[in-house]
C-alpha positions in Angstrom: -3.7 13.5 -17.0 -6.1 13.2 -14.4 -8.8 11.4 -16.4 -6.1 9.0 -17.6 -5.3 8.2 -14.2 -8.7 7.8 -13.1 -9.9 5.9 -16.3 -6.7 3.4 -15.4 -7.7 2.6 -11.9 -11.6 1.4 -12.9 -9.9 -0.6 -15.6 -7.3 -2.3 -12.6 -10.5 -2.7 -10.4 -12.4 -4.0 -12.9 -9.8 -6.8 -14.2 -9.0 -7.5 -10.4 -12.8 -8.5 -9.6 -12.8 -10.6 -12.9 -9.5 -12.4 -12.4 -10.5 -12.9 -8.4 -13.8 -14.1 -9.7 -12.3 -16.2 -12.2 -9.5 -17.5 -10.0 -11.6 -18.5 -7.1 -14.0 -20.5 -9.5 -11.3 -22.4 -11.0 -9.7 -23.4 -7.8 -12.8 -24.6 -6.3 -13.6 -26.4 -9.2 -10.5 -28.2 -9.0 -11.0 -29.2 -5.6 -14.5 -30.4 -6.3 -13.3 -32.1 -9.8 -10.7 -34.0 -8.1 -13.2 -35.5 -5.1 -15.7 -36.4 -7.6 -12.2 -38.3 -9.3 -11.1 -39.7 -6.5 -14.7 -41.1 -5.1 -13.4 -44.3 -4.8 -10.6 -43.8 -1.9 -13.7 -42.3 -0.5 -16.1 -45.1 -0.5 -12.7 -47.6 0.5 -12.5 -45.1 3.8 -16.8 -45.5 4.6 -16.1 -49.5 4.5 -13.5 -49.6 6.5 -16.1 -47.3 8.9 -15.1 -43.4 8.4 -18.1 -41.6 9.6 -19.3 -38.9 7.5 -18.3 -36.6 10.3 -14.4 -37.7 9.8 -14.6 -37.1 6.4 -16.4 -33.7 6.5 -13.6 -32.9 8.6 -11.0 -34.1 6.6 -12.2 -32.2 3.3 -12.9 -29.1 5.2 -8.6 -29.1 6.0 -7.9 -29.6 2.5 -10.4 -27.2 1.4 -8.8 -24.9 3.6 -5.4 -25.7 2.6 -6.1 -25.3 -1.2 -7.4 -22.1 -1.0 -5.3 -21.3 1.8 -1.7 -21.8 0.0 -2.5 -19.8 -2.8 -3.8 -16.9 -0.4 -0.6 -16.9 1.6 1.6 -16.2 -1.5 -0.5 -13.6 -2.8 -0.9 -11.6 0.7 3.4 -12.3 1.0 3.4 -11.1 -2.7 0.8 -7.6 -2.6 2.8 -7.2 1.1 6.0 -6.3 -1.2 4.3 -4.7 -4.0 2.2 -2.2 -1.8 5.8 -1.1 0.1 7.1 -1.1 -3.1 4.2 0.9 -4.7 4.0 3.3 -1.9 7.7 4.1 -1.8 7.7 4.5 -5.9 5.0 7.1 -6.6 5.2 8.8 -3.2 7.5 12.1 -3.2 9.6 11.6 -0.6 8.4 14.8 1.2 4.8 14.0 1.2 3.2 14.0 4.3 3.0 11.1 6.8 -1.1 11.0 7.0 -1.0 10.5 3.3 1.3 7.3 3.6 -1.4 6.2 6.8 -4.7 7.2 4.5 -3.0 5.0 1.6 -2.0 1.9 4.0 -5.4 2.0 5.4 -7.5 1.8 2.4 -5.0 -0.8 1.3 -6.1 -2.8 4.6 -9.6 -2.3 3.7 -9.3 -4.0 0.3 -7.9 -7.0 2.1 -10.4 -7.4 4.4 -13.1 -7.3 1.6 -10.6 -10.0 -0.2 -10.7 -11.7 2.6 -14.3 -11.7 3.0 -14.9 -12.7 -0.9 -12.4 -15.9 -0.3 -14.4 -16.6 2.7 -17.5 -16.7 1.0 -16.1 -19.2 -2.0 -14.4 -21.5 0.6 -17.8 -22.0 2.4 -19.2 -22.6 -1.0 -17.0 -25.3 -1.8 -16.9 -27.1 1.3 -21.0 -27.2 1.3 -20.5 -28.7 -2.5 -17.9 -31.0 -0.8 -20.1 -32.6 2.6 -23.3 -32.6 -0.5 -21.0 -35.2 -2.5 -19.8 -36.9 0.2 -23.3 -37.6 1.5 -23.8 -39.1 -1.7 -21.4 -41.7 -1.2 -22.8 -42.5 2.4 -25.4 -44.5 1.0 -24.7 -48.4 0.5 -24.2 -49.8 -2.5 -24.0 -52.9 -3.9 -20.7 -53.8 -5.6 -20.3 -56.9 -7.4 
């Protein structure tokens, strides 16, 4: 039973770091997709004199509130399913240091989530102030 248990928690590990990996990619993709789209309002806002400062600063909030949404649901989500989770396999008469030693290794794992997010939002919003650097440059529209 044991090396069930076991052999079921690397496979949950695993498929987490693949779907976090895989999730993360995909939303900053989107993001990046969707500026490249929308160059146009882009180059409207540098004629009408946005400085590449402004819109740094504007794609840096949305950046942060595209990844950020998502985030918020899953932490509201993973809050409830670790109370949950604890209060389902626990015996009731368990010891409270074992509920403490479980909610801190929980909190670990969010702060390396955290940290991983991080690390993909920085990402993107270099990508993002690269593109929009492109579209400082004039160019003649006829």
């Amino acid at each position: 039973q044991l090396f069930y248990i076991v052999a079921a928690s690397y496979l949950t590990i695993y498929l987490a770091i693949i779907f976090l990996v895989v999730s993360n990619t995909t939303i900053g993709v989107q993001f990046l997709m969707g500026q490249r789209k929308t160059h146009r309002r882009y180059q409207i806002l540098i004629h009408l004199g946005a400085t590449y400062e402004t819109l740094c600063e504007s794609a840096r909030k949305q950046i942060n509130w595209y990844f950020g949404l998502p985030v918020a649901v899953a932490l509201l989500n993973s809050i409830f399913g670790v109370l949950f989770l604890f209060a389902g396999l626990l015996p009731s008469s368990s010891p409270r240091t074992n509920i403490v030693r479980q909610v801190l290794i929980a909190g670990i794992v969010i702060i390396v989530l955290t940290i991983v997010e991080y690390i993909y939002m920085v990402l993107v919003k270099k990508s993002s102030r690269k593109f929009l650097w492109t579209l400082m440059s004039p160019r003649r529209t006829e």
